[in-house]
N, C-alpha and C positions, 0 to 999 in steps of 0.2 A: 354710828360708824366707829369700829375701834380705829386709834391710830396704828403705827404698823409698827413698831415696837411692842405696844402689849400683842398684835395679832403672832408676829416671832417669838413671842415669849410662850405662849399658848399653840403654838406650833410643834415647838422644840420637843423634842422627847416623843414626838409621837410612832406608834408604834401600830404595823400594821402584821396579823395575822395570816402566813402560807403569802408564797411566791408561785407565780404563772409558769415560769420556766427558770430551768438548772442548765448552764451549756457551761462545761469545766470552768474554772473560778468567777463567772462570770454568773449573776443572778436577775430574774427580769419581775420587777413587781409592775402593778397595772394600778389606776384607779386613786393614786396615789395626792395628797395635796403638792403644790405649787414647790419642787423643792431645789438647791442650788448646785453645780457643777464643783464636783470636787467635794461636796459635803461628805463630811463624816458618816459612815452609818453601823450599828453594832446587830451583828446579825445571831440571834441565837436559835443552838439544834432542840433536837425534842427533850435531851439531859441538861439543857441547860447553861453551858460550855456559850461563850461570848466570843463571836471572832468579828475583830475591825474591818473595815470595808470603804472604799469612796466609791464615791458618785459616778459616774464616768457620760453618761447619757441621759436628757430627760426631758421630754415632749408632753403633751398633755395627752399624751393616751397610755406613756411607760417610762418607765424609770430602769436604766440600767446601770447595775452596781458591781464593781469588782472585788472578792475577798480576798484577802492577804494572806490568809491561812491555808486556802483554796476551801474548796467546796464538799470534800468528801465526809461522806454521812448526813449531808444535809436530803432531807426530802421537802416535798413542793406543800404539801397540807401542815405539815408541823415547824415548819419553818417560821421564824417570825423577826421582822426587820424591822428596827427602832432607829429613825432618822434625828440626827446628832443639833441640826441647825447648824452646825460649823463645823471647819474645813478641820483637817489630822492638823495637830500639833503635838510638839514633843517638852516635854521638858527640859532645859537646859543650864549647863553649871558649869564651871571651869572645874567642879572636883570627877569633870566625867573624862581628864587625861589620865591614862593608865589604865583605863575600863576596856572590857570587852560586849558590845552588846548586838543585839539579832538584827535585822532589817529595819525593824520597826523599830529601834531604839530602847528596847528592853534589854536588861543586863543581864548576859549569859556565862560569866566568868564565876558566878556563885557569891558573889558580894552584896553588899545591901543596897537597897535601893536608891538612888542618884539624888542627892538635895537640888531640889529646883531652884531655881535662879527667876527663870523667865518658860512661858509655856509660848514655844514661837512655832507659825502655820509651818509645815514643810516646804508649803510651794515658794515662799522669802516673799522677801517683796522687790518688786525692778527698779533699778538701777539707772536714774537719770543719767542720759549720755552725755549730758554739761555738767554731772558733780562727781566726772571720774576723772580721777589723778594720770596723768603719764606716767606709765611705769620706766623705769629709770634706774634702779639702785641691784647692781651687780648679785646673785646669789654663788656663791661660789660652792660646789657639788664634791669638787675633789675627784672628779675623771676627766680626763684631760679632754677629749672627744666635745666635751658638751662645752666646758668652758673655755677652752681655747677654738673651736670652732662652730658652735652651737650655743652658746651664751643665753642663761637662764636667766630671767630677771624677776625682780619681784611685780607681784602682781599679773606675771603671764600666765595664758594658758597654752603648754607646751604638747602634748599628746605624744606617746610612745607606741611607732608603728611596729609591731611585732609579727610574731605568726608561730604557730603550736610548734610546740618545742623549744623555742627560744629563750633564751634566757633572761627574758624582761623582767621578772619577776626577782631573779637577783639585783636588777639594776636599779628596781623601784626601792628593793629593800635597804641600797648603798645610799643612795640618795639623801631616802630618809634618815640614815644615819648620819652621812656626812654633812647634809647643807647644812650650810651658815651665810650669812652677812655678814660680811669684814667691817670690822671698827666702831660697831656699832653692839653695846649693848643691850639685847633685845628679847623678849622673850618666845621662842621660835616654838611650833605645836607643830604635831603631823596628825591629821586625819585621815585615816587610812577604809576605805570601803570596797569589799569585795562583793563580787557579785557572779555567782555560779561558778565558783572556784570549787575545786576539792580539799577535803579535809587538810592532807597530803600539805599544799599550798598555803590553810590557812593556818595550820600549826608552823612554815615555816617563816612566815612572818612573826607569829608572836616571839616563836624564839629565837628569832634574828635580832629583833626588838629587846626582849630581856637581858640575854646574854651581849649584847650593847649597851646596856644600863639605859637607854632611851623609851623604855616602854612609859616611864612615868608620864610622858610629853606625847605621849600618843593616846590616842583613840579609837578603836577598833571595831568598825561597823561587819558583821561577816552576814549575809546571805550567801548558805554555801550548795551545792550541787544537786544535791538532796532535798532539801528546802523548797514550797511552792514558788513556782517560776514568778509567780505575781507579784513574790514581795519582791523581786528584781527592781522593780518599779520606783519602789519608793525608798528603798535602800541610799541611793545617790543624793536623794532629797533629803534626810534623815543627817545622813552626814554635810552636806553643805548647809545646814540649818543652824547644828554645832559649830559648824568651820564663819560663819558669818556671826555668833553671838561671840564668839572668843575675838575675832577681827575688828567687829565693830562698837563693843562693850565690853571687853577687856582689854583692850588696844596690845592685841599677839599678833604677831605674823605664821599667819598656816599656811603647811603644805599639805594639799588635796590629792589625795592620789588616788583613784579609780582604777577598778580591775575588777573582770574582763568588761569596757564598754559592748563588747560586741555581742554577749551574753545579755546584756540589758536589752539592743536593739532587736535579739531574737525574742525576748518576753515581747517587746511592745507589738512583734509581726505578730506573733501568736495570739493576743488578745483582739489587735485589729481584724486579723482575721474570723473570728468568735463573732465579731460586731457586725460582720458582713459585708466592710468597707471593700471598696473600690481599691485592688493595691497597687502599686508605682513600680519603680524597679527591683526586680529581683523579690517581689512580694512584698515588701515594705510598706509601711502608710506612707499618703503624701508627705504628710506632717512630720516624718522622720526628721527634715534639716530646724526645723522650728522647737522639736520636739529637744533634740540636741543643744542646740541653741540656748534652751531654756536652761538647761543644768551649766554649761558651760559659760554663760554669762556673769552668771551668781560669783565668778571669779576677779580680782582687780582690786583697787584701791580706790577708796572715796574722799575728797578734800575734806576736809575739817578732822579726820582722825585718823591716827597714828599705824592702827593696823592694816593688816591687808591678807589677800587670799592669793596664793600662788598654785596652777592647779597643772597636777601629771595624770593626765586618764592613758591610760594606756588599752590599746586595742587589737584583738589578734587577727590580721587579714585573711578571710577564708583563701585559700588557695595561696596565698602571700600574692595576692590582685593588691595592688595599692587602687586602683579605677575602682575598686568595688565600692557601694554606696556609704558605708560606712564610714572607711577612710577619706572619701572621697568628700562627703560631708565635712566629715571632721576638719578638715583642711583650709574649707571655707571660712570656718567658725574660728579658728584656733591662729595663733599667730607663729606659726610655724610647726615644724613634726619634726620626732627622732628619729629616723627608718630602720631598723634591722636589717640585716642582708645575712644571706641563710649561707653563699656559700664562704664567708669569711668565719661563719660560725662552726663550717665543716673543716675550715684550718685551724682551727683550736683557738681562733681571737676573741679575747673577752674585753669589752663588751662589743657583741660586732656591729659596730655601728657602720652605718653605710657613708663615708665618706659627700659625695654630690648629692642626691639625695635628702640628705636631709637640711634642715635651715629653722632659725631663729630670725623671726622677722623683725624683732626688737633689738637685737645683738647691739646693733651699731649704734645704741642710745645710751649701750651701760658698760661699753666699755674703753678704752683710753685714759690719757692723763688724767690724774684725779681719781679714778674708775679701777681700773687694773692696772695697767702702764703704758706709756708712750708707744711704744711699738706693737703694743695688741694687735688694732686694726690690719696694719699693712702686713704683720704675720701670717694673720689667717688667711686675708685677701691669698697672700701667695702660696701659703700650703694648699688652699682650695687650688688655686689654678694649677701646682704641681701636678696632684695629685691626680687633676685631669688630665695631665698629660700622659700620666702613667698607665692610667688605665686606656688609651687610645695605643699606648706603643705596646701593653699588654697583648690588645686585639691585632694589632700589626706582625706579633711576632708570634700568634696561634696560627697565623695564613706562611704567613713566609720562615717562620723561623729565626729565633735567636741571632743564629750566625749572620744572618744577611741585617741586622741592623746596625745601625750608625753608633759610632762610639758615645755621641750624646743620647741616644736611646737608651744604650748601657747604662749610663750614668743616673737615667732615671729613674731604670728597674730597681736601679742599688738604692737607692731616695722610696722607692714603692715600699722596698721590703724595708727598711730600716725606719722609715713612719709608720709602717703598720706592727711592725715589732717592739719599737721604741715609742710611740706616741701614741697609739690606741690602746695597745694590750698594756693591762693594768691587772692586780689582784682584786679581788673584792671586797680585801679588806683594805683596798690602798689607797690612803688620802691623800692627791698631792693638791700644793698650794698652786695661788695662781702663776705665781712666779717661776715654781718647778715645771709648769705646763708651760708656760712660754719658752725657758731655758731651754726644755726637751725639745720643742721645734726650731729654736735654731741649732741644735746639734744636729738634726735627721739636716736641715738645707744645707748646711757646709759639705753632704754629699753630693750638691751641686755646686758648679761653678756663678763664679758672681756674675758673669755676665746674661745669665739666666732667671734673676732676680730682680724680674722688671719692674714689682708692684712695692717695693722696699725704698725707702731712701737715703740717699748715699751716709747719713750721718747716721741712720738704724744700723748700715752694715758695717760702718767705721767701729760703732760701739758693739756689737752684741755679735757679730759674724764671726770673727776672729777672737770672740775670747774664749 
């Protein structure tokens, strides 16, 4: 009896001639040995031509495999499928910032091929929920919106609710430009991976990135619209692969920013559907929130080293439905969301973030004294509850009319428009610090009266009210 090491060894590389069935990227061979979920497999045409492939299914009567390249020009007798013994891995190197490469991790910017470091699986590996760090340490973005009321931190995972036409994709692109760590020498990466974007989109990252002199610090994964749906798939994996060998063996802090997730989640409907699965809401696999899960977990920080992954997936709501499964997942998984609001975006507000709506669930760990400053917390407490008011005397005064409100209703209106004119609306090239983002919100409340500033304390309004 061999033992089961030489039996893998003797296994590896086997190669079986012509496939049973062709259903769009999706390949079904039969008859097959014993083989593993998620393996590797190189499927090649009757010329010759090599396309990568995993595992996806496999029972002892069939094996199904998905290709990355898709399926076109393959036939079922000429076909011939060479199973790998092991899972997709990439190779990886801190000389892959400034690169640009395809889904799979091949380099498409016309440079040479990438010095390997380390050949790590795509799928990572999980993350003990007892060797993960609290995240804690302030990212400062330089839009006021996030970090004066939505406070990014490191090691979260924040998701940006959007919806087509929106302008998320400027705000990913400031982001990356702008974030930092205050006071701390560090060396900060962005990994950037798109996923069924168009050309259009992905030219306007790179040269967002260039002409910011920050492409050096980036890394550029592009599946783009054009491109087999399938490598959707593994695009996300590709780059959190990268973003974990620089985090946890170059001790860097990344930022993860995904785009379009929701392009991803229509690959994975369309391949489940292929497979014949039973689907859940809105045609999705069950597995949709697990599935999510999975990428989004890969994000955080781990005690004993110094780096970490901080991650923006952004995602565009069909319909701008925030209930839709998508979002709705997302939300579970993620420690709070950005939201967009379309019709603040139809008044020229950039970025239009939705004020109530959106939330950081970590906010309140990374920032105050020490942190950003003394008065953080109780600011935004009370611009949040403002700004609820405003929008309530907003809906007061579409029924009855302006004229029939109360003088403090006025007061608020005036507080509505000059927060949103003075404290959201920002350029996109405009970096303020954290301290400019707190000054600017006590300049918009001095439109109210003090006795209106219940969440504040009398020595925050002593100091920072009246100056």
């Amino acid at each position: 009896m061999l033992d089961s090491a030489i039996q893998k060894k003797l296994l590896k590389g086997r190669e079986y001639i012509g496939v049973d069935k062709i259903d769009g990227p999706l390949v079904f061979i039969s008859k097959t040995h014993p083989v593993g979920y998620r393996e590797l497999i190189e499927c090649v045409d009757a010329k010759g031509a090599v396309r990568l492939g995993m595992v996806l299914e496999t029972s002892q009567d069939v094996v199904v495999a998905q290709i990355f390249e898709g399926t076109s020009g393959l036939t079922l007798p000429s076909s011939r499928v060479r199973f790998c013994g092991e899972p997709l891995t990439i190779p990886v190197s801190k000389e892959m910032l400034g690169r640009v490469f395809n889904g799979l991790g091949k380099p498409i910017d016309g440079g040479p091929p990438q010095r390997c470091d380390l050949e790590l699986n795509v799928s990572g590996m999980a993350i003990n929920p007892i060797s993960r760090q609290y995240p804690r340490d302030f990212i400062q973005t330089g839009i006021s919106t996030i970090d004066g009321m939505n406070t990014l931190i490191r090691g979260q995972k924040l998701p940006i609710f959007s919806g087509n036409g929106l302008p998320h994709n400027e705000l990913a692109a400031q982001i990356a430009r702008q974030a930092k760590i205050r006071g701390t020498e560090t060396e900060f990466a962005v990994v950037f991976a798109a996923m069924g974007v168009k050309h259009d989109v992905a030219r306007f990252f790179t040269r967002s990135f260039e002409e910011s002199g920050v492409l050096e610090n980036v890394a550029l994964f592009l599946s783009l619209a054009d491109d087999p749906s399938i490598e959707r798939l593994i695009t996300p994996r590709t780059a959190l692969t990268l973003a974990e060998h620089l985090a946890f063996n170059e001790d860097m802090h990344v930022l993860v920013i995904m785009t379009d997730m929701t392009n991803y989640c229509e690959s994975l409907r369309e391949i489940s559907t292929l497979r014949g699965e039973i689907p859940s809401r809105k045609g999705y696999p069950g597995y949709l929130y697990s599935d999510l899960a999975e990428l989004y977990e890969r994000s955080g920080m781990i005690k004993g080293y110094s780096g970490s992954i901080t991650s923006l997936p952004i995602l565009t709501m069909p319909n701008d439905d925030i209930s839709h499964p998508i979002p709705d997942l997302s939300g579970y998984i993620t420690e709070g969301q950005i939201v967009f609001e379309r019709e603040m975006d139809g008044r020229g507000i950039y970025p239009p973030i939705a004020g109530l709506p959106s939330l950081s669930r970590l906010m309140k760990d990374g920032i105050g004294e020490g942190m950003t400053r003394e008065d953080h917390p109780h600011l935004a407490s009370q611009l949040f509850a403002a700004y609820s008011y405003v929008k309530d005397v907003r809906n007061l005064a579409s029924v009855i009319g302006e004229e029939e409100l109360t003088p403090l209703d006025h007061q608020y209106l005036d507080f509505g428009k000059a927060f949103e004119e003075k404290f959201v609306t920002q350029r996109t090239d405009e970096d303020r610090s954290i301290e400019q983002t707190l000054d600017i919100g006590w300049e918009v409340l001095r439109t109210l009266p003090i006795d209106e500033l219940h969440r504040i304390t009398e020595e925050e309004i002593e100091k920072y009210y009246g100056a």
